[in-house]
Structure formats: C-alpha cells, structure tokens
Residue, then its C-alpha position, 0 to 999 in steps of 0.5 A: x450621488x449624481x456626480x457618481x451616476x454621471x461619472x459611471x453608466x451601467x453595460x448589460x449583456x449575455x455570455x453563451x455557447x456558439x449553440x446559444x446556451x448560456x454560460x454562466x460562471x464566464x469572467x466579464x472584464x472591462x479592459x483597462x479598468x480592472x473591473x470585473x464580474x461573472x455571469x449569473x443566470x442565463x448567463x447574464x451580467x451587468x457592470x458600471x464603468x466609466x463613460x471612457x470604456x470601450x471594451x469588456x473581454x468574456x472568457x470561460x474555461x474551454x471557449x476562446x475569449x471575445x472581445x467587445x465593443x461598449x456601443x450601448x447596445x445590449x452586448x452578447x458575446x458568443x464564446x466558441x470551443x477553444x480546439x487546443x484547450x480541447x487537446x491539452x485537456x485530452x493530453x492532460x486526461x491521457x497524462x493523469x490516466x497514465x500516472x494512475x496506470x503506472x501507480x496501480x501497476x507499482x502498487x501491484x508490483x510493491x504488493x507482488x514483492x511484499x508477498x514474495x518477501x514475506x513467502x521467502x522469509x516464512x519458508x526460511x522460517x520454515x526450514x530453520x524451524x525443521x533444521x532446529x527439529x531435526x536437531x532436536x532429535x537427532x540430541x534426543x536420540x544420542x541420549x536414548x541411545x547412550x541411556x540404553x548403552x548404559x543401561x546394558x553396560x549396568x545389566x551386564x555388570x549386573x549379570x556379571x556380579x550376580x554370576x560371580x555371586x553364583x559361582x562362589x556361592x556353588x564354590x562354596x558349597x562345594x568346599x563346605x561339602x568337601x570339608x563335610x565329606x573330609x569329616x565324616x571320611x576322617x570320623 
C-alpha cells in the first residue's frame, strides 16, 4: 500500500461556467493516461494519477474544452460557450423542425388523399347502387307492363268468347224460335 500511494498522488479541482456556476456531469481526463471521471456536486472532481502527469482536459457538451496544467494547486477549469456548437444545435433544432413540419404536412396530405379516395370510392359506390336501382326498376316495370299486356289481351279473349258465347246463344234462340213458329204455322 505504500509503494501504491508513492507511485500515485490525488489532483482536486472544480469545473464551472464562465459566470461561476458549477458544472457537474463535465468529463475530467488526464491526458495520455486514459484515466477519466465526471464532476459531481458543485462541480467538483478528484483523481489518482501517476506522479508523471501534467495535464487533465475538462470537457462538457456545449463549452469549448480546457486544458490544465497538474501544478499541485487545487485546478479550476472555466469551460466557455463553444459558439459553433451553439449554431450546429440551432442548425440541428431548425433541421429536426423542419422534418416534423414536412412529416405533419405528408401525414395531412396522405390523410386529404386517404379521404378523397375514400369519397371517390363511396360515390362510385353510390352511383353503381342508383344504376343497379335504376335497372331494377326499369325490369320491374317491363314486367308489369307485360302482365298488364297479358292481362288485357286474356280479357279481350274473354270478352270475345263470352260475346261469341252471346251470339249463338241469341242464335239459337232464334232458330229455336224459328223452328217453334215453323211448327205451330205447320200444325
């Protein structure tokens, strides 16, 4: 334990905001040595390193990274506002804003197209069911038409038999009578 505590020694030190707010989450690495930590509270950190390291870079998304020097000081990195980060997220914000706007405006156009097919597709729904009616009645009506054809033509057959039914029946009558006056004239 105490070759380990010889061969390392404990760096301390704060990671803020130009303003002095603390930053915490930022990514503290020593360089060259692969040894890294995050900020905690207050933005605070602490790491063993080897008694050759000289520097740790501070980073957080947005700021520009520091660089220190290992001086046995207690470090503090001031992380500034990284200015093309702030416009590749507002290029980034005005991207993604304009792919929702052109989703929402294909999503009401499919819906617009969706309600025209379906409106196109019910009145020519409509229009086959009015046709079909139309015909249907147009059969109907040839029937009843051709019933009442047939019913006329059997009551003039029936008139016609009835009347010729008449006529012999008064013809007979006649000749019955003819023969009867014959008789009486004879006796």
């Amino acid at each position: 334990m105490t070759g380990m505590a010889q061969s390392t020694r404990l760096i301390r030190g704060f990671a803020q905001k130009e303003d002095g707010r603390p930053i915490i989450g930022a990514t503290v690495t020593v360089v060259d040595e692969g040894i890294s930590g995050k900020t905690a509270a207050g933005g605070a950190f602490e790491l063993r390193v080897s008694p050759y390291a000289r520097y740790v870079e501070v980073s957080y998304e947005g700021f520009r990274t520091v660089r220190l020097e290992i001086d046995g000081s207690l470090l503090i990195a001031k992380l500034k506002v990284d200015p093309n980060y702030l416009k590749a997220k507002a290029e980034e914000e005005a991207r993604i804003a304009a792919e929702k706007k052109a989703a929402e405006e294909a999503a009401i156009k499919a819906k617009s197209e969706t309600e025209a097919a379906a409106k196109a597709k019910a009145e020519k729904e409509a229009a086959a069911k009015a046709k079909a009616e139309k015909e249907a009645a147009t059969k109907a009506k040839a029937e009843a038409d051709a019933k009442a054809k047939a019913g006329k033509e059997a009551a003039t057959k029936a008139k016609a038999e009835t009347d010729t039914k008449a006529k012999a029946g008064k013809e007979a009558a006649a000749n019955a009578k003819a023969e009867a006056d014959a008789k009486i004239a004879v006796e």
